[in-house]
N, C-alpha and C positions, 0 to 999 in steps of 0.2 A: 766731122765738119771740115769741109775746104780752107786751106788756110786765105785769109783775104790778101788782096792785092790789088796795086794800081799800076792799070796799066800793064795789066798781066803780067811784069816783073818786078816790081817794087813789094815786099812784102809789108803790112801796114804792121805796125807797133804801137802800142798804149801805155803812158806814163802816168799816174798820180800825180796830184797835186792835194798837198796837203802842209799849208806852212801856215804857221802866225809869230814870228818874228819879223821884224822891218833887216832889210838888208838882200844882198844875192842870197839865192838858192836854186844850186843846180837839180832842175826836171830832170833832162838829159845828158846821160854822158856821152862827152867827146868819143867818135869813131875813128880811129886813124884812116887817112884817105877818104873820108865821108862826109856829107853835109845834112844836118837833120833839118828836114822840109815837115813844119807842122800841119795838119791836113785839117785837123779837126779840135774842136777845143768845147769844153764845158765846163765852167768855173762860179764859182759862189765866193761872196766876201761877206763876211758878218758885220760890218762898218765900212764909214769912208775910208780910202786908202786911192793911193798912186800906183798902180804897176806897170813896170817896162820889161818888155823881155830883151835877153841881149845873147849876141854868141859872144861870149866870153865875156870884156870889158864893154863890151862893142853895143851902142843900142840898136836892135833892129826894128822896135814899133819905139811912136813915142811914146808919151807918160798917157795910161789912159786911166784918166779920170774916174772913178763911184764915188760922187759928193754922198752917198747914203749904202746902205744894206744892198746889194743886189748881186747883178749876175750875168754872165754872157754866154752866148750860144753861136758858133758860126761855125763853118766846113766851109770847104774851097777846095775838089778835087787837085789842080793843081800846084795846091799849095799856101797857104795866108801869110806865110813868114820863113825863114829859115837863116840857118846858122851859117858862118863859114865854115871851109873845110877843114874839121879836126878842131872841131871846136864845142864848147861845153853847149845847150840854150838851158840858159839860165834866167829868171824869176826875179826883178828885185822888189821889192814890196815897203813902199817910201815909211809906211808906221805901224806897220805889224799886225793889219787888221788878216783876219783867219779867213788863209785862200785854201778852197777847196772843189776836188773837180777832178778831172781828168783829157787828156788830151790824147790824138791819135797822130803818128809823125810816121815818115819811112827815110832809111836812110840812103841817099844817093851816091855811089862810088862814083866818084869824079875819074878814073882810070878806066871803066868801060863806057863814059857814059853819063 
């Protein structure tokens, strides 16, 4: 099978998600020279909880809210969020309710492009 891509140079990548401690947790690691642009996301919480994603310390969405059980689905060929260059996107999870899921991201070389 063809490897996928966007944009017929971006090659797409997939991270897990699989946390239930409150606190950061890096999805993806930092790329030297790069910026990870999340494409796609699919995530479950077993309870209420707060999450923010962030490149590094940094918040890139706010706090989004599941007052209950539930779950998110969105893609954005472009992009829904992404990290600065050379930087971790990282998960914090305000009280430790169990995130789970997977996400698709590409990394951008800010040197070519």
């Amino acid at each position: 099978m063809d490897e996928a891509t966007i944009f017929g140079r971006f090659p797409v990548k997939k991270a897990k998600i699989d946390e239930s401690t409150s606190g950061e947790k890096v999805i993806v690691a930092a790329v030297t020279g790069k910026s990870i642009r999340v494409i796609s996301i699919m995530m479950t919480l077993d309870a209420a909880d707060d999450l923010t994603w962030r490149s590094n310390t940094i918040d890139i969405t706010g706090p989004m809210d599941f007052p209950i059980s539930g779950g998110l689905t969105h893609s954005e060929r472009t992009g829904l969020f992404w990290t600065e260059i050379g930087e971790d996107l990282r998960l914090n999870i305000a009280t430790g309710a169990q995130v789970s899921g997977v996400l698709t991201y590409i990394e951008i070389d800010h040197a070519s492009g």
